[in-house]
C-alpha positions as CSV (number, residue, x, y, z in Angstrom):
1,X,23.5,-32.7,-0.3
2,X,25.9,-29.3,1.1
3,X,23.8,-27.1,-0.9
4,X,20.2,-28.5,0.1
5,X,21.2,-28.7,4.1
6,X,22.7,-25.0,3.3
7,X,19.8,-23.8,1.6
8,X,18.0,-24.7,4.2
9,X,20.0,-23.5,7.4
10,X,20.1,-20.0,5.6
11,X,16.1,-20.7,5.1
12,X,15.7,-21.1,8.8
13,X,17.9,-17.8,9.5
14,X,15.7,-15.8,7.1
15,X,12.3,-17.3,9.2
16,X,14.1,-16.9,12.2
17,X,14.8,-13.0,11.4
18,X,11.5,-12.7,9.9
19,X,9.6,-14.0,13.4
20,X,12.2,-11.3,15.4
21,X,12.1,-8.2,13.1
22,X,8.0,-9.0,13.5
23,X,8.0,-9.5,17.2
24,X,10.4,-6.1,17.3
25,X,7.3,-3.8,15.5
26,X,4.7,-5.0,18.0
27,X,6.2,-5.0,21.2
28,X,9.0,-2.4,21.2
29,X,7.4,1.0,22.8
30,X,9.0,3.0,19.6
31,X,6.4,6.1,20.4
32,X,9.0,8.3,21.6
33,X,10.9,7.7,18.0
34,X,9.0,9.4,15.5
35,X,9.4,7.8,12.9
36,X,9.5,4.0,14.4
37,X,6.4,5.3,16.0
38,X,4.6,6.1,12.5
39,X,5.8,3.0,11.3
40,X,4.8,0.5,13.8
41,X,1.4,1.9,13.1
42,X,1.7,1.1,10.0
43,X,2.7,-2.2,10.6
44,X,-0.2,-3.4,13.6
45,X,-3.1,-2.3,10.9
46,X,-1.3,-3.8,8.0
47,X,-0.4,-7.0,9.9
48,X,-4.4,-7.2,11.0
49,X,-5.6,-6.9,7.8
50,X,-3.6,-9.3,6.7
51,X,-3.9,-12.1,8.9
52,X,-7.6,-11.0,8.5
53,X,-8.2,-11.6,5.2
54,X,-6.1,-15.0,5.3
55,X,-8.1,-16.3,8.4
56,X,-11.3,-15.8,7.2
57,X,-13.5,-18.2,4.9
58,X,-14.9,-17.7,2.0
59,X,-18.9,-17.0,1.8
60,X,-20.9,-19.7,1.9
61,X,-24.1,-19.5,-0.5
62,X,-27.3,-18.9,1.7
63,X,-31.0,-18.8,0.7
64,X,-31.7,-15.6,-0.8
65,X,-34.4,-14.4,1.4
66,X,-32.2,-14.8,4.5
67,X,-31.4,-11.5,5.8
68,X,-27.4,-10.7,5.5
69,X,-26.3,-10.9,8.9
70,X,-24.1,-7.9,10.6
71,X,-20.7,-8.6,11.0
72,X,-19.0,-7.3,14.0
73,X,-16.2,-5.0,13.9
74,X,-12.9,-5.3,14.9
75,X,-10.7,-3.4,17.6
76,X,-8.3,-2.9,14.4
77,X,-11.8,-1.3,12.3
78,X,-13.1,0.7,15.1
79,X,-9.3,2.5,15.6
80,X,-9.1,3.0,12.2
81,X,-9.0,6.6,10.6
82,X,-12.2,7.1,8.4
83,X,-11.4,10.7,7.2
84,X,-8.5,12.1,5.5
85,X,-7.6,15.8,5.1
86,X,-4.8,18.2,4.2
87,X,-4.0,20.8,6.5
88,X,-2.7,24.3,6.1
89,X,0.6,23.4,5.0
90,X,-0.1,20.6,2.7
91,X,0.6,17.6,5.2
92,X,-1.7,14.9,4.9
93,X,-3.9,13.9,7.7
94,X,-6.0,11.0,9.3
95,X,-9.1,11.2,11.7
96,X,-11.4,8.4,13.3
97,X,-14.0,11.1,13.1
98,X,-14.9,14.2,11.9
99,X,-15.3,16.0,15.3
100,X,-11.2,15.5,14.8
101,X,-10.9,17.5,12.2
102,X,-10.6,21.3,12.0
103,X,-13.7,23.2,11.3
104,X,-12.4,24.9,8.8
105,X,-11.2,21.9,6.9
106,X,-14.1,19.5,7.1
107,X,-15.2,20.2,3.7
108,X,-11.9,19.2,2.0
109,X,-12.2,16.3,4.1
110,X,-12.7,12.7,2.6
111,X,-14.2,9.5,4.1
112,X,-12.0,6.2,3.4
113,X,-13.4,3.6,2.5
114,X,-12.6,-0.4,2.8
115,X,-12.6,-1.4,-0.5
């Protein structure tokens, strides 16, 4: 009975650092650290694609000459880079558009895509 009501207080901790370590990435303003900065990025469009992709349903089948209907994107999609690049000296880039990138890199530069 000690090992299953200490199991499960150290369980609890773990959840309980989990929740704070979370609630850290998304409200701390980290952009003046660098690197925090570059990772709570990381972290807001990892977290919505994953709470995404659990919270939606799986397609229902639908008459076959019903016309696919669009699907709205989100704020997370919209902000989203679409191009990457490398620049001048060799660091990898991201841009929402191409208008971002240099002119005399757009033709190195490569749409991401979702899949």
């Amino acid at each position: 009975m000690k090992k299953i009501i200490s199991f499960l207080i150290w369980t609890v901790c773990f959840i309980v650092l989990l929740i704070i370590s979370d609630q850290f990435l998304l409200r701390y303003p980290g952009s003046s650290v660098p690197v925090l900065g570059e990772f709570q990025r990381f972290y807001h469009s990892f977290r919505s694609r994953v709470l995404q992709e659990s919270l939606t349903l799986p397609p229902t089948e639908t008459a076959p000459s019903a016309a696919p209907a669009s699907v709205p994107q989100t704020a997370a999609e919209k902000a989203a880079p679409q191009y990457i690049y490398v620049d001048e000296s060799g660091q990898l880039n991201f841009a929402s558009t191409l208008d971002e990138i240099p002119p005399r890199l757009r033709d190195a530069a490569e749409p991401l895509t979702g899949d």
